[in-house]
PyMOL Python script that loads the backbone (N, CA, C, O; Angstrom):
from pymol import cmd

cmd.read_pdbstr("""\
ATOM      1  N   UNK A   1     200.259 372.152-121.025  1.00  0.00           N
ATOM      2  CA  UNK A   1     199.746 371.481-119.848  1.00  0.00           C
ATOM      3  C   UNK A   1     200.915 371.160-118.926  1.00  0.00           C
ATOM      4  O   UNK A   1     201.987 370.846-119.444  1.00  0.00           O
ATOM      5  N   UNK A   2     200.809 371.207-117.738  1.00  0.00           N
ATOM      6  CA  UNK A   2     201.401 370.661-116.975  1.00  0.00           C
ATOM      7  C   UNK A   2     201.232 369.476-116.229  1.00  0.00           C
ATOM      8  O   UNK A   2     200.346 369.909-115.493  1.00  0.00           O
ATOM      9  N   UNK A   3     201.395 368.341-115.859  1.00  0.00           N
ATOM     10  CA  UNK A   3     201.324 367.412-115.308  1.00  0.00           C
ATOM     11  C   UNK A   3     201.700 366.893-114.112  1.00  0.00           C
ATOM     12  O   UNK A   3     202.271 365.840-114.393  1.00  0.00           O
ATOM     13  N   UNK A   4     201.700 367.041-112.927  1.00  0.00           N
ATOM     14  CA  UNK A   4     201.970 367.081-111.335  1.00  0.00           C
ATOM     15  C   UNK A   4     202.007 365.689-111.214  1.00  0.00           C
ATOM     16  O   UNK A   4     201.128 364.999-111.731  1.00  0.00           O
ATOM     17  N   UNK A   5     203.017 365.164-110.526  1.00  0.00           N
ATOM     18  CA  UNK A   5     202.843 363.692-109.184  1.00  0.00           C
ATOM     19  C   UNK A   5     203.089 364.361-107.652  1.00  0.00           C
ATOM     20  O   UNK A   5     203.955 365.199-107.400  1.00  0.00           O
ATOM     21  N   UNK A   6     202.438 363.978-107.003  1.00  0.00           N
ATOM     22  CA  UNK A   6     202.895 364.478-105.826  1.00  0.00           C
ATOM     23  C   UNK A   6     202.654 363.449-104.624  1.00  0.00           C
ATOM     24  O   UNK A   6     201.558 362.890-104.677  1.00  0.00           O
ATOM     25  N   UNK A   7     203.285 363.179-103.802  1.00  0.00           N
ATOM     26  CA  UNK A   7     203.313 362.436-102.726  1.00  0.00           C
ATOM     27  C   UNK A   7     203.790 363.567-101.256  1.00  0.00           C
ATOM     28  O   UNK A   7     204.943 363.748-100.864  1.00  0.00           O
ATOM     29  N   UNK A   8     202.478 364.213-100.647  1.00  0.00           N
ATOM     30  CA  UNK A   8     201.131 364.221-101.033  1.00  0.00           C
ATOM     31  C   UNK A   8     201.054 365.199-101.770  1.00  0.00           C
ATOM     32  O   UNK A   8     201.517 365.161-102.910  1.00  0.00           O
ATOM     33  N   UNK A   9     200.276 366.591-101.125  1.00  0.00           N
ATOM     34  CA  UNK A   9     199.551 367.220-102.365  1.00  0.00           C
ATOM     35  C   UNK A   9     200.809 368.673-102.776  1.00  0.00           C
ATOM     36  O   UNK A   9     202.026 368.855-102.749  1.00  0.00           O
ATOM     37  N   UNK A  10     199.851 369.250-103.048  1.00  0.00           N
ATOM     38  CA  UNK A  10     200.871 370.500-104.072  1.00  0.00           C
ATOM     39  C   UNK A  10     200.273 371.952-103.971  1.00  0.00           C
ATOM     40  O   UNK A  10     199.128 372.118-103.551  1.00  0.00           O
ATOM     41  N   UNK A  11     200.995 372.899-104.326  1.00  0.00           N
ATOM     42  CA  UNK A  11     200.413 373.944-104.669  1.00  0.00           C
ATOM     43  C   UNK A  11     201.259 374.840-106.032  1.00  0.00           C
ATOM     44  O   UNK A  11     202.371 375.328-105.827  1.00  0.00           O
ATOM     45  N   UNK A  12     200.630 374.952-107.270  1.00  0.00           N
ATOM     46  CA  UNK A  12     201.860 375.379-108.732  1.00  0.00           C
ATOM     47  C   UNK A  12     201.140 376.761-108.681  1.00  0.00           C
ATOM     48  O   UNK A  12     199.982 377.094-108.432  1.00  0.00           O
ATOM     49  N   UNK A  13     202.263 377.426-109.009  1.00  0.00           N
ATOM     50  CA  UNK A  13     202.184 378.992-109.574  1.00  0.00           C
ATOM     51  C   UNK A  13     203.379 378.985-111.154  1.00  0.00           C
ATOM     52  O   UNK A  13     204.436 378.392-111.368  1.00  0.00           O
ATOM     53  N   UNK A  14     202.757 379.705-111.777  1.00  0.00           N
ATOM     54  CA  UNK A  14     203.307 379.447-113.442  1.00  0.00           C
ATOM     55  C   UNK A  14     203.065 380.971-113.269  1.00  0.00           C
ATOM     56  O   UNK A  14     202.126 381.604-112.785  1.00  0.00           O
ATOM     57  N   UNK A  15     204.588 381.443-113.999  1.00  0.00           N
ATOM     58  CA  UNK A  15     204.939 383.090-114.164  1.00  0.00           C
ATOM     59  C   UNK A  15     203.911 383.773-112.961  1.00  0.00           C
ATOM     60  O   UNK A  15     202.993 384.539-113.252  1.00  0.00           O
ATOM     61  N   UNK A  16     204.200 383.402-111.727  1.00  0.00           N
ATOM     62  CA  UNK A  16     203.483 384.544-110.797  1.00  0.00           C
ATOM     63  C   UNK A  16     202.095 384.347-110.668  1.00  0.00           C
ATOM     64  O   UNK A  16     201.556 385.243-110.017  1.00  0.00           O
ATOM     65  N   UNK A  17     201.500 383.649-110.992  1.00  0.00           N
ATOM     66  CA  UNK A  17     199.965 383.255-111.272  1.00  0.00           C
ATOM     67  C   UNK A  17     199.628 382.150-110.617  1.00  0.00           C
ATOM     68  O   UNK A  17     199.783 381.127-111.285  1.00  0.00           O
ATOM     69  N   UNK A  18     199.273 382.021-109.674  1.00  0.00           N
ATOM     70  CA  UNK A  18     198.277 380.732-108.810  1.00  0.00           C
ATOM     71  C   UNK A  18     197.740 380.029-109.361  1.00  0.00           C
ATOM     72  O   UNK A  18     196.692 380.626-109.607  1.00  0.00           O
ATOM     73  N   UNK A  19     197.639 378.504-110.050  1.00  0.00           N
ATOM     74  CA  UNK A  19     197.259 377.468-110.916  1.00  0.00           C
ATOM     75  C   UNK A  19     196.707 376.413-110.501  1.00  0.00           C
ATOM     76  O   UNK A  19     195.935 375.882-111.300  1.00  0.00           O
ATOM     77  N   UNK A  20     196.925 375.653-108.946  1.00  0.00           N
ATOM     78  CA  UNK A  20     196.163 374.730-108.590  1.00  0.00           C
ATOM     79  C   UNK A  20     196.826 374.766-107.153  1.00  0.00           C
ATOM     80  O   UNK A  20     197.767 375.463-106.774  1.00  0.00           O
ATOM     81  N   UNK A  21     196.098 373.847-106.468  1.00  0.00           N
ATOM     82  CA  UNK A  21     196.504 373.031-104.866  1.00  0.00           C
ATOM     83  C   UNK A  21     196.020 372.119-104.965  1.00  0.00           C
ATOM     84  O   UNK A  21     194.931 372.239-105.526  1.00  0.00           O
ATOM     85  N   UNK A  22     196.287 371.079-104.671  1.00  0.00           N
ATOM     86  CA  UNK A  22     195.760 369.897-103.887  1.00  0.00           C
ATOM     87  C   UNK A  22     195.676 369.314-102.364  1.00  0.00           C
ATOM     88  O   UNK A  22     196.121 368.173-102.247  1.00  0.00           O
ATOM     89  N   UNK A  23     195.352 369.707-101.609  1.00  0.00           N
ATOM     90  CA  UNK A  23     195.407 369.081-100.395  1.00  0.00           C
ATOM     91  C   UNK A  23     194.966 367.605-100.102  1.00  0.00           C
ATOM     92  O   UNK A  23     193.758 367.492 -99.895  1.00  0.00           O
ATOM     93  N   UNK A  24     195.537 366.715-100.056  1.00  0.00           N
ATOM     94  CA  UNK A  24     195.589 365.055-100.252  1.00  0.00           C
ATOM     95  C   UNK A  24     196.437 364.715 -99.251  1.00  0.00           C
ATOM     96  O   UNK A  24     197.173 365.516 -98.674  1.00  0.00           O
ATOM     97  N   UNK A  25     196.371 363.714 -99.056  1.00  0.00           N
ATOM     98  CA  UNK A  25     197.396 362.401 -98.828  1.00  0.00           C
ATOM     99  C   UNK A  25     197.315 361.046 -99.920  1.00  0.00           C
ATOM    100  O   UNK A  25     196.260 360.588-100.360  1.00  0.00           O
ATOM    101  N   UNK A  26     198.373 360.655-100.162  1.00  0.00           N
ATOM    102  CA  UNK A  26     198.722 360.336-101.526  1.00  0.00           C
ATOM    103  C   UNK A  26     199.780 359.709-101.803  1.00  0.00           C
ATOM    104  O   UNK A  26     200.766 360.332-101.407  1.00  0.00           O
ATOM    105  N   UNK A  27     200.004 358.823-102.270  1.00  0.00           N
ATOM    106  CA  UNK A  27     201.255 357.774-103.126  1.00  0.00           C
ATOM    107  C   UNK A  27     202.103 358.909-104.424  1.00  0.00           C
ATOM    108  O   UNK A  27     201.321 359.664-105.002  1.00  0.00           O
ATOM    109  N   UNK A  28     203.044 358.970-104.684  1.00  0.00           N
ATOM    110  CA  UNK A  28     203.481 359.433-105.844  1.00  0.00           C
ATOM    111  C   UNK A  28     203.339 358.750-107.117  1.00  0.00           C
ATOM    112  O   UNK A  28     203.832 357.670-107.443  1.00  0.00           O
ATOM    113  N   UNK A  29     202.432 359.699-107.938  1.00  0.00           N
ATOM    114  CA  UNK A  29     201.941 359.235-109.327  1.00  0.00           C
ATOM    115  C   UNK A  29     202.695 360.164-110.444  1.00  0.00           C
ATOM    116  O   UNK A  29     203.407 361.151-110.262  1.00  0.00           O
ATOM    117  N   UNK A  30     202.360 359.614-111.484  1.00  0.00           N
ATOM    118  CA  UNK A  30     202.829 360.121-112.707  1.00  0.00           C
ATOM    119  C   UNK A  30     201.764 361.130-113.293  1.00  0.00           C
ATOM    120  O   UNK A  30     200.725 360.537-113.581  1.00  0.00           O
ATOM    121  N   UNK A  31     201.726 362.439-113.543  1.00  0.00           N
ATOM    122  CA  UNK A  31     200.309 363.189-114.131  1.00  0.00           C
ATOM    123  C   UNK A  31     199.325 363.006-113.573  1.00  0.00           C
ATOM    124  O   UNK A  31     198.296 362.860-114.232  1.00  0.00           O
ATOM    125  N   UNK A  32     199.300 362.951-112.187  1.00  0.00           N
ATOM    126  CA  UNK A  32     198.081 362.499-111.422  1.00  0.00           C
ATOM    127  C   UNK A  32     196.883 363.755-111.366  1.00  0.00           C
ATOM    128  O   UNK A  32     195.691 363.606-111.096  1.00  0.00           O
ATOM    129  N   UNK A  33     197.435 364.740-111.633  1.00  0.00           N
ATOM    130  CA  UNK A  33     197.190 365.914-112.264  1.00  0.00           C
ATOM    131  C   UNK A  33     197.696 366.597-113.506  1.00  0.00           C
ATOM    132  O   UNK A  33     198.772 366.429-114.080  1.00  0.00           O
ATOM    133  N   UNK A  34     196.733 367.374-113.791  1.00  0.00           N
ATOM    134  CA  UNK A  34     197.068 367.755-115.417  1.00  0.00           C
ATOM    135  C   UNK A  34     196.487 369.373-114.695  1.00  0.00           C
ATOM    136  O   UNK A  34     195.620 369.422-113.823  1.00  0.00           O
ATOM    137  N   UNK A  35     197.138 370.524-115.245  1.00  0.00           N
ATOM    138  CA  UNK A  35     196.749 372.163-115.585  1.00  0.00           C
ATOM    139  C   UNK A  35     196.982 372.480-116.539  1.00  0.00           C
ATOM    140  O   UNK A  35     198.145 372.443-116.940  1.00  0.00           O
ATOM    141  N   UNK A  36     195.787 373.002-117.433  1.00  0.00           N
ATOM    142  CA  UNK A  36     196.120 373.860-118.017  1.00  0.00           C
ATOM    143  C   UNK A  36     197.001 375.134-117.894  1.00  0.00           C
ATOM    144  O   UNK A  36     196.750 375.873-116.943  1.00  0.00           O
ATOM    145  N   UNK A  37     198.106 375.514-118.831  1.00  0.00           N
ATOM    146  CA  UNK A  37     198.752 376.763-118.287  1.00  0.00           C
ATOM    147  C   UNK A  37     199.105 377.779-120.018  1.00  0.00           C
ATOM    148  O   UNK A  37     199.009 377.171-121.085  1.00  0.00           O
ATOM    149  N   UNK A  38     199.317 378.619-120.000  1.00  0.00           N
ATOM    150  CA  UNK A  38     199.332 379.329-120.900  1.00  0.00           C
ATOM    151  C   UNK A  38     200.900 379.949-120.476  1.00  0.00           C
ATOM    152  O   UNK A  38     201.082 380.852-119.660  1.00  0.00           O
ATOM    153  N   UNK A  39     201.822 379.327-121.139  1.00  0.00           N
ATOM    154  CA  UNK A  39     203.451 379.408-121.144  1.00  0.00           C
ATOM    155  C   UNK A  39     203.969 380.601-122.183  1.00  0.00           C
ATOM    156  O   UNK A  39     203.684 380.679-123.378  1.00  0.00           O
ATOM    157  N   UNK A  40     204.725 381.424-121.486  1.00  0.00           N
ATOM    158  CA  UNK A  40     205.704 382.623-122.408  1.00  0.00           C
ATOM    159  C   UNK A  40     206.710 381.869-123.448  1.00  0.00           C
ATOM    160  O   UNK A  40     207.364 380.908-123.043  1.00  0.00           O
ATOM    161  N   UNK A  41     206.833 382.370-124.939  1.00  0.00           N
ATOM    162  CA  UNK A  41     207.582 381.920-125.388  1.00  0.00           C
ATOM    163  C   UNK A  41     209.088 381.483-125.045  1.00  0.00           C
ATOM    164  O   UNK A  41     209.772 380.561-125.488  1.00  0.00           O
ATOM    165  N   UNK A  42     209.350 382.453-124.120  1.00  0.00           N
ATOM    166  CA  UNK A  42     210.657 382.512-123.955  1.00  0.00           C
ATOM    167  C   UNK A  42     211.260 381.914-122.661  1.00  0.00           C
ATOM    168  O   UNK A  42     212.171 381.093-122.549  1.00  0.00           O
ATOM    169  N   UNK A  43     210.586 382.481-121.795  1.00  0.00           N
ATOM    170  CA  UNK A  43     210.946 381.959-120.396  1.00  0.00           C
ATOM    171  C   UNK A  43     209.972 382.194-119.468  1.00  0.00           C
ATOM    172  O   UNK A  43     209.311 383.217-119.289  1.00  0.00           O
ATOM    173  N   UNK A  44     209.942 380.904-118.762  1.00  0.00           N
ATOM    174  CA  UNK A  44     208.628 380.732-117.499  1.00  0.00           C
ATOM    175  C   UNK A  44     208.813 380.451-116.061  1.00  0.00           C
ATOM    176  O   UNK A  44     209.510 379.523-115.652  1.00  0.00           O
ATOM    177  N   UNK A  45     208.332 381.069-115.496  1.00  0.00           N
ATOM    178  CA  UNK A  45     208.774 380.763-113.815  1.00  0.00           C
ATOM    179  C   UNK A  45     207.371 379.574-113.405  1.00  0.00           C
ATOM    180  O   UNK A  45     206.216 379.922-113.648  1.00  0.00           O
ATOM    181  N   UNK A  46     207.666 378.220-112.788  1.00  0.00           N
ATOM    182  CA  UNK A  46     207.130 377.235-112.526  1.00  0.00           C
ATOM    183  C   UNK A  46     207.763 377.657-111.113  1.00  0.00           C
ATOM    184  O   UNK A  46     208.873 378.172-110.973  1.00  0.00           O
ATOM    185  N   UNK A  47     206.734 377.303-109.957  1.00  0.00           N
ATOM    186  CA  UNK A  47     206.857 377.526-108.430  1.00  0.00           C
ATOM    187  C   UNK A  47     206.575 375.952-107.980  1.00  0.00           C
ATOM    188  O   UNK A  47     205.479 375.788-108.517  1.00  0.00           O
ATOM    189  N   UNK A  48     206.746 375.259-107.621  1.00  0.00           N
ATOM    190  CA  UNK A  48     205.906 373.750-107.293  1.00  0.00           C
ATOM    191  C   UNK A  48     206.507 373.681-105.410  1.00  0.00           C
ATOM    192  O   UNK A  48     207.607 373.563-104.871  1.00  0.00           O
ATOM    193  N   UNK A  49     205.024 373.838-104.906  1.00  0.00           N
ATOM    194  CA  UNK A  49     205.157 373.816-103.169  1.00  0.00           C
ATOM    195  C   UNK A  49     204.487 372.029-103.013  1.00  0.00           C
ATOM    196  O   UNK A  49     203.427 371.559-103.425  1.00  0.00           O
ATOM    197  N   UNK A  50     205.730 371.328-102.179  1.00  0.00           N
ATOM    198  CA  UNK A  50     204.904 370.080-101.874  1.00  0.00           C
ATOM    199  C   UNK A  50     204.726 370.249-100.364  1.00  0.00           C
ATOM    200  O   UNK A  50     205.472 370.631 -99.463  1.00  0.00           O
ATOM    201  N   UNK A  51     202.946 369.651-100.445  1.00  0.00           N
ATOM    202  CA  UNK A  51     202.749 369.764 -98.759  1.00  0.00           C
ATOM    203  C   UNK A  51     202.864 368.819 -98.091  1.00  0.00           C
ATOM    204  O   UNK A  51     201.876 368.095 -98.216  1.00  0.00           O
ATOM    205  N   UNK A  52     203.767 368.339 -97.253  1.00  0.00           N
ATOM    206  CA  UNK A  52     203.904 366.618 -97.250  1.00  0.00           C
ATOM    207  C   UNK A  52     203.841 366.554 -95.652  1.00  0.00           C
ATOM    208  O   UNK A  52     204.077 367.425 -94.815  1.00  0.00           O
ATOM    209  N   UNK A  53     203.394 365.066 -95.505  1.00  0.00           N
ATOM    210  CA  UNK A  53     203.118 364.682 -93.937  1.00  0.00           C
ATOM    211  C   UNK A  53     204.182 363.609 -93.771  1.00  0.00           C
ATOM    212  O   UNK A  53     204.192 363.086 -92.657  1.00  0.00           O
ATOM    213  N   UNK A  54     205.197 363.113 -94.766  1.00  0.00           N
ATOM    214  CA  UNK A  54     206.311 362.156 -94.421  1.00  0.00           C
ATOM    215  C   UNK A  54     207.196 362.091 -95.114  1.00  0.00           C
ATOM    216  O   UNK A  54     207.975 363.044 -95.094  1.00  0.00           O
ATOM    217  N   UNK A  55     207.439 361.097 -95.913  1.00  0.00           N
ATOM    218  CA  UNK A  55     208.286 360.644 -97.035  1.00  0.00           C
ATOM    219  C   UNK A  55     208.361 361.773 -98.685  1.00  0.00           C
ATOM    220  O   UNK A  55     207.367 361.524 -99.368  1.00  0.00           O
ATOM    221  N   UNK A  56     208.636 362.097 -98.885  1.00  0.00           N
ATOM    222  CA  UNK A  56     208.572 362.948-100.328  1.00  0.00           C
ATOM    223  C   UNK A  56     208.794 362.564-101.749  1.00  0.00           C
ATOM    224  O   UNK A  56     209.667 361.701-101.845  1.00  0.00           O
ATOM    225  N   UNK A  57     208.352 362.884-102.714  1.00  0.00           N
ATOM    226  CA  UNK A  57     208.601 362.804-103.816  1.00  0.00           C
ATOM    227  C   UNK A  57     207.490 363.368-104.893  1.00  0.00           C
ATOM    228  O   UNK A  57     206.267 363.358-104.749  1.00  0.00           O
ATOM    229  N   UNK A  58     208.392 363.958-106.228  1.00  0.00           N
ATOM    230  CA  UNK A  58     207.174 364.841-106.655  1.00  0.00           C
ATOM    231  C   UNK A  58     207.762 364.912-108.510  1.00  0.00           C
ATOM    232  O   UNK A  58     208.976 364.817-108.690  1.00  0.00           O
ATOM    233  N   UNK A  59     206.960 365.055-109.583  1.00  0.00           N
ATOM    234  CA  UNK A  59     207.526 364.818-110.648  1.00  0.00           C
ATOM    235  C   UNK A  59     206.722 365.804-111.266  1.00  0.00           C
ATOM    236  O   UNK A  59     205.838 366.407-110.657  1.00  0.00           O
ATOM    237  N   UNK A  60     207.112 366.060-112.926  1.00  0.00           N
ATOM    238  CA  UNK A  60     206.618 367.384-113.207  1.00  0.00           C
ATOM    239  C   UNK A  60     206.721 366.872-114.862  1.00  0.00           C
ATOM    240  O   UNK A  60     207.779 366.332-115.184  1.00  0.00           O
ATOM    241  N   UNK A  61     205.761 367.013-115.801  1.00  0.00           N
ATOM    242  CA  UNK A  61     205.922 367.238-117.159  1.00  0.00           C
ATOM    243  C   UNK A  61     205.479 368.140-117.892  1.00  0.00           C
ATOM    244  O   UNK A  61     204.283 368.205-117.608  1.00  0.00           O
ATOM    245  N   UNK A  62     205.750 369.028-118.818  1.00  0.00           N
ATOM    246  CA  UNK A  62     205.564 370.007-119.678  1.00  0.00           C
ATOM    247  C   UNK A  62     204.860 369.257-120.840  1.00  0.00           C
ATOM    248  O   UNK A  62     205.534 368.609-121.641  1.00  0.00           O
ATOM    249  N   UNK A  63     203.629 369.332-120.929  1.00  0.00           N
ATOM    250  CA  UNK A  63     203.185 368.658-122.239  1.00  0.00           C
ATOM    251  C   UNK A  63     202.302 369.391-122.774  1.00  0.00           C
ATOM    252  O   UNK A  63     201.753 370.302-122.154  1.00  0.00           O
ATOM    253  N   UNK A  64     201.948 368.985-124.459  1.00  0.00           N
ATOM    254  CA  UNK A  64     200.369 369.389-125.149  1.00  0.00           C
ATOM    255  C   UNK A  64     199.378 369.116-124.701  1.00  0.00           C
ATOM    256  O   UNK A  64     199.403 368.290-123.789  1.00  0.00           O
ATOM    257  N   UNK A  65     198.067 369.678-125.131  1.00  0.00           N
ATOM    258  CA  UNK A  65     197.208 369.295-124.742  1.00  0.00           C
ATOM    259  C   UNK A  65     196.992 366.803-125.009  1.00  0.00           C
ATOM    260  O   UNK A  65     196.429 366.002-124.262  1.00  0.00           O
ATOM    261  N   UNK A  66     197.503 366.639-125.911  1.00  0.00           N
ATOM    262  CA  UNK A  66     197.875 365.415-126.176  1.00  0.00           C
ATOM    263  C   UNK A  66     198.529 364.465-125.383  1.00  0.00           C
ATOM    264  O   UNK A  66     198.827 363.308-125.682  1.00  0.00           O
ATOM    265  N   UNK A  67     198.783 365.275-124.001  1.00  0.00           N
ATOM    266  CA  UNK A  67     199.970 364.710-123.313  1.00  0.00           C
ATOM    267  C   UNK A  67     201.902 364.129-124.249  1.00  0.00           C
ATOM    268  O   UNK A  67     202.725 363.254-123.978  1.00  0.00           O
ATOM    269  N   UNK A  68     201.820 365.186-125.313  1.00  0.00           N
ATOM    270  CA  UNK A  68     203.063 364.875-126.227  1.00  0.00           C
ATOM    271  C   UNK A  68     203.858 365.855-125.084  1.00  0.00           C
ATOM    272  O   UNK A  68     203.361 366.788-124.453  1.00  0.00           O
ATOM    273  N   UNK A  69     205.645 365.198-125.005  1.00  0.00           N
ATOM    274  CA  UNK A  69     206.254 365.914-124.239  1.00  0.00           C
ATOM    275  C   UNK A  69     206.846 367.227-125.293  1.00  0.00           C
ATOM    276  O   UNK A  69     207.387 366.971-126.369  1.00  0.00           O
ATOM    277  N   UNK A  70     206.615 368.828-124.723  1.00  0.00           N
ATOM    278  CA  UNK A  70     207.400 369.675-125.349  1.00  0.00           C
ATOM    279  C   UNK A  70     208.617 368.983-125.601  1.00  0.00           C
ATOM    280  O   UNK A  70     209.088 368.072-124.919  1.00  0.00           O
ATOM    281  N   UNK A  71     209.193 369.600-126.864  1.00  0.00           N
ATOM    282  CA  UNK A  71     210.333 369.492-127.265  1.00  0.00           C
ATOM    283  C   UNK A  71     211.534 370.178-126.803  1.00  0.00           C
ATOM    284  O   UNK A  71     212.617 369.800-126.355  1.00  0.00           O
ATOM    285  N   UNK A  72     210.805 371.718-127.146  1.00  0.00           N
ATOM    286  CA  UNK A  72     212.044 372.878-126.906  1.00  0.00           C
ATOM    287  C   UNK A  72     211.785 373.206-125.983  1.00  0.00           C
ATOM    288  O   UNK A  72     210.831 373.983-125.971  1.00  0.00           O
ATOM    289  N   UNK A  73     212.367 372.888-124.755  1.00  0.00           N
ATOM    290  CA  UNK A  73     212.399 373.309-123.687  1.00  0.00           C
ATOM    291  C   UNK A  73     213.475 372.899-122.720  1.00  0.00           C
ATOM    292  O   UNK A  73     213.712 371.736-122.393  1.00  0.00           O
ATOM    293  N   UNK A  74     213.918 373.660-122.420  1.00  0.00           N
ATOM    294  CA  UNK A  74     215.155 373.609-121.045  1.00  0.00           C
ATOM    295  C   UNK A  74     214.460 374.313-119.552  1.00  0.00           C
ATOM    296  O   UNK A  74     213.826 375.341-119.314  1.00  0.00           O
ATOM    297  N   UNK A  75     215.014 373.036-118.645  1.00  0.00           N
ATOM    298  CA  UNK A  75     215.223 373.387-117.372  1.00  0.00           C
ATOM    299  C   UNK A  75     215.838 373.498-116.646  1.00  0.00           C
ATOM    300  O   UNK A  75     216.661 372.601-116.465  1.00  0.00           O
ATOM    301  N   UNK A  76     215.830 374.702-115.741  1.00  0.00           N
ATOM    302  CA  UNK A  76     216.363 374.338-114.266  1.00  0.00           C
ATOM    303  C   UNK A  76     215.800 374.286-112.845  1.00  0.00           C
ATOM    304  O   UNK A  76     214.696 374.409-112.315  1.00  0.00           O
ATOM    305  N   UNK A  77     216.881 374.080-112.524  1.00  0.00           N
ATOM    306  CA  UNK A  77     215.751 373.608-110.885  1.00  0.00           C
ATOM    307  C   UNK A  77     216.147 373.601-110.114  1.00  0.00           C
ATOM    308  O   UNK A  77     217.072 372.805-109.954  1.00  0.00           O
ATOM    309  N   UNK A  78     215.688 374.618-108.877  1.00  0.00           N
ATOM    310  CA  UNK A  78     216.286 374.989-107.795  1.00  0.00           C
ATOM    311  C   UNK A  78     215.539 374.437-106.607  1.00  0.00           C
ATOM    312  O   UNK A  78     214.429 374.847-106.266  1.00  0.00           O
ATOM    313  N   UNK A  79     216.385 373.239-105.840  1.00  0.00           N
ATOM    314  CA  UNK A  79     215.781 373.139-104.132  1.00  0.00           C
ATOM    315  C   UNK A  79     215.999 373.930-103.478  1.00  0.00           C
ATOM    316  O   UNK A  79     217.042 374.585-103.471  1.00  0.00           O
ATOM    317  N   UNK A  80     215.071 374.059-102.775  1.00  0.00           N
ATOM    318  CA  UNK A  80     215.260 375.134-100.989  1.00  0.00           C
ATOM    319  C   UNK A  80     214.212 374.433 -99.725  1.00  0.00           C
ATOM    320  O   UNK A  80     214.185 374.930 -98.599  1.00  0.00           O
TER     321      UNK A  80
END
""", "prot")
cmd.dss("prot")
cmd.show_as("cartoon", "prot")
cmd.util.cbc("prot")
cmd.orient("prot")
């Protein structure tokens, strides 16, 4: 699962694959959204577009269906 905050909304693509949008206006939350996603063992391309009308901020968790945080997992993370 993935778990989105977004202040406001979003649009995720996971390995090349279109996964959700939100079009909102919105406070930044914690898992304010949840996707299901079906992750490569090895390595995954996460895209996260925020669509924002002011101020920004946006958070991201990799979890089980349980909301337990993956363990093995490394990131990186590129702004543009």
């Amino acid at each position: 699962m993935v778990g989105i905050g977004s202040d406001d909304g979003f649009k995720l693509w996971v390995n090349g694959k279109f996964v959700d949008r939100q079009n909102v206006t919105r406070s930044l939350g914690v898992d304010t959204n949840r996707c299901p996603v079906k992750l490569n063992k090895v390595r995954n391309l996460l895209l996260l577009k925020i669509l924002q009308g002011g101020p920004t901020g946006w958070s991201l968790r990799l979890t089980d269906t349980k909301r337990v945080p993956l363990k093995t997992c490394r990131v990186w993370m590129s702004e543009r």
